[in-house]
Residue, then its C-alpha position, 0 to 999 in steps of 0.5 A: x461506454x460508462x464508468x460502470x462498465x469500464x469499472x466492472x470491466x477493470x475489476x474483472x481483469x484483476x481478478x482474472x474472471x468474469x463477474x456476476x451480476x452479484x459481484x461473484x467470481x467465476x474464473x473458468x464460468x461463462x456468465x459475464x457481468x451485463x457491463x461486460x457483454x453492453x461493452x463487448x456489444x459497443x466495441x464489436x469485439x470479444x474481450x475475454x475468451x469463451x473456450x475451455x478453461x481459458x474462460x476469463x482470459x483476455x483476447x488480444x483486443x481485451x489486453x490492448x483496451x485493458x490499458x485504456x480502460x485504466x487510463x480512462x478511469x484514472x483520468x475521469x476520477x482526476x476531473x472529478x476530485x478536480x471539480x470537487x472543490x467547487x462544491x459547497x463546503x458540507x458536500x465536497x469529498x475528502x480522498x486519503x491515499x495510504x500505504x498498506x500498512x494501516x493495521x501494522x501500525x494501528x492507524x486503522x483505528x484512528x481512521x475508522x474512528x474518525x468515519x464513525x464521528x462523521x458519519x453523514x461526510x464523504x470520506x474515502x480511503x484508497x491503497x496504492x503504491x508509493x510513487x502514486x501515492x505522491x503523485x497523486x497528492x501533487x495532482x491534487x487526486x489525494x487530500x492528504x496520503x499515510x506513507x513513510x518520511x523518506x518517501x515525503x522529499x517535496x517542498x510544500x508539503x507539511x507532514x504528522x509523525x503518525x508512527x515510528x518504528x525501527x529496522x530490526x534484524x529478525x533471527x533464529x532464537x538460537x541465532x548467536x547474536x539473538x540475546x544482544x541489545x543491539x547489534x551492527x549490521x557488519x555483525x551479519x555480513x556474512x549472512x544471507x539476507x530476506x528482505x520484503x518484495x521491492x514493492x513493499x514500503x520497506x524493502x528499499x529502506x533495508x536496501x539502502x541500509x545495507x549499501x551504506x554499510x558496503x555489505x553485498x546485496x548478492x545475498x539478498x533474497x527477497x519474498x512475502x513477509x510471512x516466508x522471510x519470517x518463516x526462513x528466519x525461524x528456520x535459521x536459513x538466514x536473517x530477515x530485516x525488517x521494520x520491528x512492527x512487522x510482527x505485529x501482524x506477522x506472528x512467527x514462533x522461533x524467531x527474535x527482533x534484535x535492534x539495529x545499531x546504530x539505530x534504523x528509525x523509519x517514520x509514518x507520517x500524514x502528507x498534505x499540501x501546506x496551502x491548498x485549499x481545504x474544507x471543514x472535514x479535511x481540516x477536522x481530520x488534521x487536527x485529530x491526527x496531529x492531536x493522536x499521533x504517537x510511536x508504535x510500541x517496541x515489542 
C-alpha cells in the first residue's frame, strides 16, 4: 500500500462515499477510486459495502482499517516534517496549523498575502482542533499554530497577539437589558443559555465564564452558531459569544451587548522560542508581528 491510496481512502470515508477518479462523489454510486479497489485487492477484503443504498458504507473490516489508516498517514507526515529540516534552507516547508476562524478575524487575508509575496515557498496551511494543534506544535508537526491565548499554557513557546475580541451576551433587540453598555452575567441568570458546540474554540471559554460567576450550567444549551443566533433573535434565550462572531454570522433581530467585566479572548501565533527555523518561517513572524492588530468592535 501507498500514501496515495491510503489518502484516497481516508477521504473517502469522511466523505462517507466512494470517489471517482475525478475526485467526485458518489455517496450511493458503485464506482470507486482506482486506490480504492488496488487497496481492496492488497488487503483481500472489501472495505465499503456494494449492496443497495448502502453503497459507500464501510464493512467491518473498513472500519477497523479506517483507524490504521489514519494513524498511518499521521505518522508518515510526522517523519516527514521531521525530515524536513534536513533540507536546504530555500526547500524546506513551513506547515502552520490554525483554528477555524481565520475569516472570523481577518487573518485570512494576511495569509493569502503572505503566499501571494512567495510565491515559489513551500507553505502549508492545516485546520485542525485545538489540542492537536498544540500537540502537534510540541512534536515539531507544525512550525507555528493560530489559536486563541488560554489555549497557549506552555513553557517555551513566544506568542503574536494577532487579534482580540470580547465575549458578549447576543440578545433579542426588544430583550430588556439590549440597550445597555454593558452588563453582568448575574444580569441573566435566570435566562437559558446557547452557547457554541464543545468543539468550537469558544465554547469552553463561555463555560468557564459562567462557572466563575456560579451560574447554573443546567440551562445551557448548545448548537451551530448560525442556530444560536437564530434562537437569539427569537428571543428563546441569550447566545454568548465572541462579539466577532457576527461578522460571519449576519443575524437580523438580535444586539451584542458587552460583558462586564469585561471577557477579552486573544488570537495569538504560536512558536517554539528556540527551534530551528528557516528563512521563510522567520520572514512570516516578522510580517505577523509587523501587522498584528485587534479586531474592530462592531
Amino acid at each position: 500500500m501507498n500514501q496515495k491510496q491510503l489518502e484516497t481512502f481516508v477521504a473517502a470515508v469522511r466523505s462517507e462515499s466512494f470517489l471517482t477518479p475525478t475526485g467526485d462523489h458518489h455517496r450511493y454510486a458503485t464506482s470507486a477510486a482506482p486506490e480504492i479497489l488496488e487497496l481492496e485487492e492488497e488487503l483481500g477484503v472489501l472495505l465499503f459495502i456494494r449492496e443497495g443504498l448502502n453503497t459507500g458504507i464501510l464493512t467491518e473490516a473498513g472500519q477497523l482499517f479506517a483507524v490504521d489508516a489514519e494513524r498511518i498517514l499521521h505518522d508518515m507526515r510526522v517523519a516527514r516534517r521531521r525530515i524536513d529540516r534536513y533540507l536546504p534552507d530555500d526547500t524546506r516547508t513551513v506547515c502552520i496549523g490554525t483554528l477555524p476562524f481565520l475569516r472570523q478575524y481577518r487573518l485570512n487575508r494576511v495569509f493569502t498575502r503572505f503566499t501571494e509575496d512567495h510565491p515559489e515557498a513551500r507553505f502549508v496551511m492545516e485546520q485542525n482542533d485545538g489540542k492537536q494543534l498544540v500537540d502537534g506544535l510540541k512534536s515539531g508537526y507544525y512550525d507555528g499554530v493560530v489559536l486563541r491565548k488560554n489555549m497557549v499554557n506552555s513553557k517555551g513557546l513566544e506568542t503574536i497577539r494577532l487579534a482580540s475580541d470580547e465575549i458578549a451576551a447576543i440578545v433579542w433587540e426588544g430583550h430588556p437589558l439590549a440597550d445597555e453598555p454593558s452588563i453582568e452575567l448575574s444580569d441573566l441568570k435566570n435566562e437559558y443559555f446557547f452557547l457554541a458546540p464543545p468543539s468550537s474554540p469558544s465554547y469552553g471559554i463561555c463555560r468557564k465564564l459562567l462557572i466563575d460567576r456560579h451560574i447554573s450550567t443546567e440551562n445551557v444549551h448548545t448548537a451551530p452558531i448560525e442556530q444560536i443566533l437564530k434562537a437569539a433573535a427569537e428571543n428563546r434565550g441569550v447566545a454568548l459569544l465572541p462579539i466577532s462572531n457576527l461578522i460571519v454570522y449576519e443575524q437580523t433581530d438580535t444586539v451584542p451587548v458587552p460583558l462586564l467585566p469585561k471577557a477579552v479572548v486573544e488570537v495569538v501565533f504560536a512558536y517554539k522560542k528556540d527551534a530551528e527555523r528557516c528563512s521563510l518561517m522567520s520572514e512570516l513572524i516578522r510580517v505577523l508581528e509587523s501587522r498584528a492588530r485587534a479586531v474592530p468592535r462592531l
